[in-house]
DSSP file (Angstrom, degrees, kcal/mol; ACC not computed):
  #  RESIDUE AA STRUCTURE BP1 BP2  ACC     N-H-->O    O-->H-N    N-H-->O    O-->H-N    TCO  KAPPA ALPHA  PHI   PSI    X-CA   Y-CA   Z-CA
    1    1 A X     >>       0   0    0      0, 0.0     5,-2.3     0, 0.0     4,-0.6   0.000 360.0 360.0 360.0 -48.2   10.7 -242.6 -113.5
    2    2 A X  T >45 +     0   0    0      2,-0.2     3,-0.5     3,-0.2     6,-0.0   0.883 360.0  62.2 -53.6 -39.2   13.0 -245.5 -114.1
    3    3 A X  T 345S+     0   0    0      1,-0.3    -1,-0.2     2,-0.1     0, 0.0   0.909 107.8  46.2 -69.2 -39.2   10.9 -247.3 -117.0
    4    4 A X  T 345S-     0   0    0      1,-0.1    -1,-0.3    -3,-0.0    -2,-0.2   0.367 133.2 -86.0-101.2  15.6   11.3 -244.1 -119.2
    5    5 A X  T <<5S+     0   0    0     -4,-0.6     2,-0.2    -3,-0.5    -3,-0.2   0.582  75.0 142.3 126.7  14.4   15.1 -243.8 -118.5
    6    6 A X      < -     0   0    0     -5,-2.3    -1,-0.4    79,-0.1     2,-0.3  -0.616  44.2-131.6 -90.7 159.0   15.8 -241.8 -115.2
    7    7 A X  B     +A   19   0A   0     12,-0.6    12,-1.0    -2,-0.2     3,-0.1  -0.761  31.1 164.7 -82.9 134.0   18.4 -242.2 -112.4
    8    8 A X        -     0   0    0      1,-0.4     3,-0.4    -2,-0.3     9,-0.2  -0.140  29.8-147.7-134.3  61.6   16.8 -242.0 -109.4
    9    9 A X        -     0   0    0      1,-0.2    -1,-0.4     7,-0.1     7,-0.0   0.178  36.6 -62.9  60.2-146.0   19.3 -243.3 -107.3
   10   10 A X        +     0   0    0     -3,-0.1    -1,-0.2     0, 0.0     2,-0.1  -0.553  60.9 176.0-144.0  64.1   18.8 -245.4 -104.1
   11   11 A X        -     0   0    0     -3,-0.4     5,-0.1     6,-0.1     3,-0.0  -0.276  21.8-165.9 -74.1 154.1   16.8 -243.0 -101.5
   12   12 A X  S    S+     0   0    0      3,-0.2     2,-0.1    -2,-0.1     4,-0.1   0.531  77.3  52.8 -99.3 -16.9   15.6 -244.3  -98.0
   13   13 A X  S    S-     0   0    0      2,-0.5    -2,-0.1     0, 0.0     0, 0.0  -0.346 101.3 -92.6-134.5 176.9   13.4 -241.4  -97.5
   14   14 A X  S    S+     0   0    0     -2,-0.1     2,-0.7    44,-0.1    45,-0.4   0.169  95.6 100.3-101.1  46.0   10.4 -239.7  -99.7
   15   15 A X        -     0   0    0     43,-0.1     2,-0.8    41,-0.0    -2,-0.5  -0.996  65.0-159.7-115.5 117.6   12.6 -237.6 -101.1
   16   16 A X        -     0   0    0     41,-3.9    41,-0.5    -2,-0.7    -7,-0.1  -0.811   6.9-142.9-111.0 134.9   13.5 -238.8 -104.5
   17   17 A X        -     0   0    0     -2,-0.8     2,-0.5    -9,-0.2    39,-0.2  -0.324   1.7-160.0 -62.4 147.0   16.8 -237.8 -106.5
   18   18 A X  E     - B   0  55A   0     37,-2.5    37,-1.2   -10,-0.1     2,-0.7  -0.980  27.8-141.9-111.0 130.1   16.5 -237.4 -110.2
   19   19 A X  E     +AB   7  54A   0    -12,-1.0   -12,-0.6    -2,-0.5    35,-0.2  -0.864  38.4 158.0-106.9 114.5   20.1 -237.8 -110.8
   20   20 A X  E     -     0   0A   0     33,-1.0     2,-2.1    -2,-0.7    34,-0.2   0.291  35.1-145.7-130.6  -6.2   21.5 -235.4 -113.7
   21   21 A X  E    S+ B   0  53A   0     32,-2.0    32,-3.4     4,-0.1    30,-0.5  -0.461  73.9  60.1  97.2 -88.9   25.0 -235.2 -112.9
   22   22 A X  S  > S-     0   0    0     -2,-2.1     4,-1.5     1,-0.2    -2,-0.1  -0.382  72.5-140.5 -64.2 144.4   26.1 -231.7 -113.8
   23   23 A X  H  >>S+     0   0    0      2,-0.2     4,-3.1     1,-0.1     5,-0.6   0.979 101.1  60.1 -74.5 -34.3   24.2 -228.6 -111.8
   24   24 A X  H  >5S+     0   0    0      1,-0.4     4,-0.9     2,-0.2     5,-0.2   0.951 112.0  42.5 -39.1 -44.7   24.1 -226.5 -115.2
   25   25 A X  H  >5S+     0   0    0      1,-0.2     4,-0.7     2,-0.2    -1,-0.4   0.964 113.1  42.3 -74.5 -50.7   22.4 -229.1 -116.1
   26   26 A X  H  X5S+     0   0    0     -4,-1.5     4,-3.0    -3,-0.4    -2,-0.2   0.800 109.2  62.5 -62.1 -30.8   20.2 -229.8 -113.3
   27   27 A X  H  <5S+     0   0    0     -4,-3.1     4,-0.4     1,-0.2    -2,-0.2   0.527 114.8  42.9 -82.3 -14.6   19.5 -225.4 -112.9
   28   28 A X  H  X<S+     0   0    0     -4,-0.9     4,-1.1    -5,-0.6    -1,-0.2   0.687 109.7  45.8-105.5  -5.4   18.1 -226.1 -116.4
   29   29 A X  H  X S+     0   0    0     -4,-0.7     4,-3.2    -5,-0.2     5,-0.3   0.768 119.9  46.7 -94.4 -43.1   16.1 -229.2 -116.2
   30   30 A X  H  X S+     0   0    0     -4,-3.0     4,-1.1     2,-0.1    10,-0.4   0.908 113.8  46.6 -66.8 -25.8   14.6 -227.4 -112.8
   31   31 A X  H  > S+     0   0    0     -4,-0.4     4,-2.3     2,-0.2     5,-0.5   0.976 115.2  53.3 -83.1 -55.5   13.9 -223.6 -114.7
   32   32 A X  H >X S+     0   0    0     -4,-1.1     3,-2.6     1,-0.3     4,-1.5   0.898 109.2  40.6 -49.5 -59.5   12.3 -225.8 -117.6
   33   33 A X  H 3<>S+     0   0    0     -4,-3.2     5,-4.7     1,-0.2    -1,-0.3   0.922 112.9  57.9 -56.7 -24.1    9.7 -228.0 -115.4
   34   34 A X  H ><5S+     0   0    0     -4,-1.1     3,-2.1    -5,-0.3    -1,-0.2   0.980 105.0  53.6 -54.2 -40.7    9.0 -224.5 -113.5
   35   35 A X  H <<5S+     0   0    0     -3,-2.6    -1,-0.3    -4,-2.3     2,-0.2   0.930 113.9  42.8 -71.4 -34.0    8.0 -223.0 -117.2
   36   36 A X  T 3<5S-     0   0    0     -4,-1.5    -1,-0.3    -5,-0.5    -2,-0.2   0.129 132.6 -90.9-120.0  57.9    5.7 -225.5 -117.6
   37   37 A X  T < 5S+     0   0    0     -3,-2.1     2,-0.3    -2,-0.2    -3,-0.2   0.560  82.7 106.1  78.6  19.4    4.4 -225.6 -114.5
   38   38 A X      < -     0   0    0     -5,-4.7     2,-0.7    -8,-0.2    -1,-0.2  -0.800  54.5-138.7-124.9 153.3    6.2 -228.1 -111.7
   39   39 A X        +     0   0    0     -2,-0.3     2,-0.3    -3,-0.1    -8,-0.1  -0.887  36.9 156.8-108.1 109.8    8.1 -226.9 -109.1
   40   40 A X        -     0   0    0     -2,-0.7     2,-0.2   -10,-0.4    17,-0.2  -0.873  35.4-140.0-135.2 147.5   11.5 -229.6 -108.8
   41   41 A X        -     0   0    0     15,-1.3     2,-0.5    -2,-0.3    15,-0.4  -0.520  12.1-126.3 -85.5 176.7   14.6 -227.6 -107.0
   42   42 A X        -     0   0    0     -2,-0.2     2,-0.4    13,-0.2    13,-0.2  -0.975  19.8-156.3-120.9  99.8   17.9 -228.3 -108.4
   43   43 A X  B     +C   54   0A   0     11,-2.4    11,-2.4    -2,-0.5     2,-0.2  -0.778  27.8 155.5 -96.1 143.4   20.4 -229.5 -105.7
   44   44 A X    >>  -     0   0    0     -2,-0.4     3,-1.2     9,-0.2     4,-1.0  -0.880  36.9 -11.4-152.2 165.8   24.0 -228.8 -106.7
   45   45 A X  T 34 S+     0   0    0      1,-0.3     4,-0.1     2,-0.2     8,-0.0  -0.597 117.8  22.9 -60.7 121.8   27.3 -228.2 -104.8
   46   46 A X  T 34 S+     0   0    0     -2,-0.6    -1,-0.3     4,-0.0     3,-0.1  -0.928 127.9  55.3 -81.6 -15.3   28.3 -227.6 -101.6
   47   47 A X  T <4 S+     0   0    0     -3,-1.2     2,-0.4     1,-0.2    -2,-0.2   0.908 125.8  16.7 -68.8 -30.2   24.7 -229.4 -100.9
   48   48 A X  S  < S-     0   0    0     -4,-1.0     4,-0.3     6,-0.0    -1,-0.2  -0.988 101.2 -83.5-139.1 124.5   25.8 -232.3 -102.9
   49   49 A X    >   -     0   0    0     -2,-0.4     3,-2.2     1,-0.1    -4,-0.1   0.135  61.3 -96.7 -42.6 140.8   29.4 -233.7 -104.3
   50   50 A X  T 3  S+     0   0    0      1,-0.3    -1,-0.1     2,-0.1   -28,-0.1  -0.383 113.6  31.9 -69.5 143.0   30.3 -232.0 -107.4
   51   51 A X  T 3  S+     0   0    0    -30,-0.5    -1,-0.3    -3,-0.1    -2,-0.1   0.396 103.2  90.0 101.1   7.5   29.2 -234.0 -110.7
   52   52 A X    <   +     0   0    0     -3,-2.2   -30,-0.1    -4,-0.3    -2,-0.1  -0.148  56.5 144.8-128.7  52.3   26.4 -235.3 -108.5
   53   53 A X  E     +B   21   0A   0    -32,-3.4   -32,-2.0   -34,-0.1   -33,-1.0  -0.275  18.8 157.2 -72.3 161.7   23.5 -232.5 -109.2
   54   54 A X  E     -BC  19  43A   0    -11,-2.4   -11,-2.4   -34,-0.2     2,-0.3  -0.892  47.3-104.7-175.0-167.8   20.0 -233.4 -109.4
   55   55 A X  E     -B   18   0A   0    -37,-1.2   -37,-2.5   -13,-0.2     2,-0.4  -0.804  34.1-152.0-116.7 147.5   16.4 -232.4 -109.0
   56   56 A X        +     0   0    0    -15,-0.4   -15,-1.3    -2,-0.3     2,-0.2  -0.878  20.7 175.0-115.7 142.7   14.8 -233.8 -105.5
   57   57 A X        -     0   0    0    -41,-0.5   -41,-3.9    -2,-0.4     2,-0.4  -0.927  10.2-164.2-154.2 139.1   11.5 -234.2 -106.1
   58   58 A X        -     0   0    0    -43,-0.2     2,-0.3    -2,-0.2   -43,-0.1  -0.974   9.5-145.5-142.4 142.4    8.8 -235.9 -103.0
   59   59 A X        +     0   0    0     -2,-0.4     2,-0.4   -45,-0.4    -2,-0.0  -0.627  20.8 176.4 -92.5 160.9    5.6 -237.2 -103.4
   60   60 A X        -     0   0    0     -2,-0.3     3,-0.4     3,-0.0    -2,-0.0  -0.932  45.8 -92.1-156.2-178.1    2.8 -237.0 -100.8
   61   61 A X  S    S+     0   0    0     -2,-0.4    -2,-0.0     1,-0.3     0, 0.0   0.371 112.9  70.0 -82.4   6.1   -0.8 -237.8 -100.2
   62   62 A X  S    S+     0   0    0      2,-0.1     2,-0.3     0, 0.0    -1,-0.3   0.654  84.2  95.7-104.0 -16.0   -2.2 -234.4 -101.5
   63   63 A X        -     0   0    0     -3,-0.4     2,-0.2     4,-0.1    -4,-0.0  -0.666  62.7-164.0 -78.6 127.2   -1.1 -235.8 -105.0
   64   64 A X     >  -     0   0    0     -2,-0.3     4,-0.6     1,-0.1    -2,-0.1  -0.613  37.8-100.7-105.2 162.4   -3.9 -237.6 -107.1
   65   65 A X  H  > S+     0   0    0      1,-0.3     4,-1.9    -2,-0.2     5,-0.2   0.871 122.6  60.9 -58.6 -34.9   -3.1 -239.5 -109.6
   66   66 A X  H  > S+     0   0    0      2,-0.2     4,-2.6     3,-0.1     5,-0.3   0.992 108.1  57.1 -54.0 -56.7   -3.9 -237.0 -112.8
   67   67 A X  H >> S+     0   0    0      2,-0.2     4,-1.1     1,-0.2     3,-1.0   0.822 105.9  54.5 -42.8 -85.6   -0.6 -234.7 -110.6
   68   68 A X  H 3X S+     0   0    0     -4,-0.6     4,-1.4     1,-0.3    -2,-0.2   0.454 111.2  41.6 -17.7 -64.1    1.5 -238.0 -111.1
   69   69 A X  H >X S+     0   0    0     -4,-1.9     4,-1.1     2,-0.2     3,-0.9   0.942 112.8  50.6 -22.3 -77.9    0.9 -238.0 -114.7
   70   70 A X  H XX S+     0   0    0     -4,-2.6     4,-1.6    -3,-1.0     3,-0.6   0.873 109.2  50.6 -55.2 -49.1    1.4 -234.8 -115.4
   71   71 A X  H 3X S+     0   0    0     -4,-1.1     4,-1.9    -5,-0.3    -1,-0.3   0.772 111.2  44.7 -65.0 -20.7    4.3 -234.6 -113.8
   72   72 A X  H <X S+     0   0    0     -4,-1.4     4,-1.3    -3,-0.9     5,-0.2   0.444 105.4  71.4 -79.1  12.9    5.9 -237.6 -115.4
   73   73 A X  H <X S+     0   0    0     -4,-1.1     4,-2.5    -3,-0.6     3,-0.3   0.989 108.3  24.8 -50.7 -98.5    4.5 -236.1 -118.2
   74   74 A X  H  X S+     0   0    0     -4,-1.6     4,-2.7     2,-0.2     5,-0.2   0.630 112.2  70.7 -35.3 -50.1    6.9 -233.2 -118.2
   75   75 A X  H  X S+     0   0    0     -4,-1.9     4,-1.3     2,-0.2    -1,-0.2   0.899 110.2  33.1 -19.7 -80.5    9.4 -235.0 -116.5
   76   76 A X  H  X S+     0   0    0     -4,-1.3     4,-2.5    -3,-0.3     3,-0.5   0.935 114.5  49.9 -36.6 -71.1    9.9 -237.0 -119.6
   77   77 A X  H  X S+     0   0    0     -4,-2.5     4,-4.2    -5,-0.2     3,-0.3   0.954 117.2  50.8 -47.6 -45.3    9.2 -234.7 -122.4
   78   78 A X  H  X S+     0   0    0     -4,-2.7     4,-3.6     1,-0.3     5,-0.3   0.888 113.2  51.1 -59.0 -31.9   12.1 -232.2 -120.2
   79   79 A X  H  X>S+     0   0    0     -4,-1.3     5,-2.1    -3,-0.5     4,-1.2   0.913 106.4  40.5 -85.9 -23.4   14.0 -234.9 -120.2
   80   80 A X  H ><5S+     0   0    0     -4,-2.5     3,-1.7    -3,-0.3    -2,-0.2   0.951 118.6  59.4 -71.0 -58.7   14.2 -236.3 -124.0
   81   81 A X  H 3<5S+     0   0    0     -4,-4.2    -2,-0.2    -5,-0.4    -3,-0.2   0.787 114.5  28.0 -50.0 -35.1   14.5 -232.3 -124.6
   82   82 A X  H 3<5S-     0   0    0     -4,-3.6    -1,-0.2   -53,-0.0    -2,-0.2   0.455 124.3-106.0 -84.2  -7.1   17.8 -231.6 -122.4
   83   83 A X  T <<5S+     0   0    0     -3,-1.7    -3,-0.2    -4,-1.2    -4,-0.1   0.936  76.6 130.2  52.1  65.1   18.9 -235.4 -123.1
   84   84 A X      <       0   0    0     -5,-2.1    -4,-0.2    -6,-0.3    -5,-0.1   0.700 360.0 360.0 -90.0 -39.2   18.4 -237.1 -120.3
   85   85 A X              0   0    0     -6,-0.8    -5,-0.2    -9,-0.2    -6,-0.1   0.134 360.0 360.0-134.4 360.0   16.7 -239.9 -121.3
């Protein structure tokens, strides 16, 4: 996620932020990947200080490597399209 131009913060935990800043912005970046088939939530305020939306997204062991892909797949393309990266 970092080499093609996302924030993802500093996480401890397997939960990783994509850090998008606005929620408008993050409640459209989540509704896109959903259309094309990922499920990311959009955390926004009160859950998170305002101006500091993003999409939590966690990996696990039921993902093979063709999921990874695909989802930075999308990731990307969502992201060039909303201008994120």
């Amino acid at each position: 996620m970092k080499k093609v131009g996302f924030d993802i913060g500093h996480s401890q935990t397997p939960i990783t932020p994509v850090m998008l800043g606005e929620a408008s912005l993050a409640q459209k970046f989540s509704k896109t990947l959903f259309d094309k088939g990922i499920f990311a939530q959009a955390i926004g305020f009160p859950t998170v200080a305002k101006g500091k939306a993003r999409i939590r997204v966690m990996i696990s062991a039921v993902h093979s490597q063709k999921d990874l892909d695909f989802a930075l797949d999308l990731f990307t393309q969502t992201g060039k399209e909303l201008g994120v990266i």
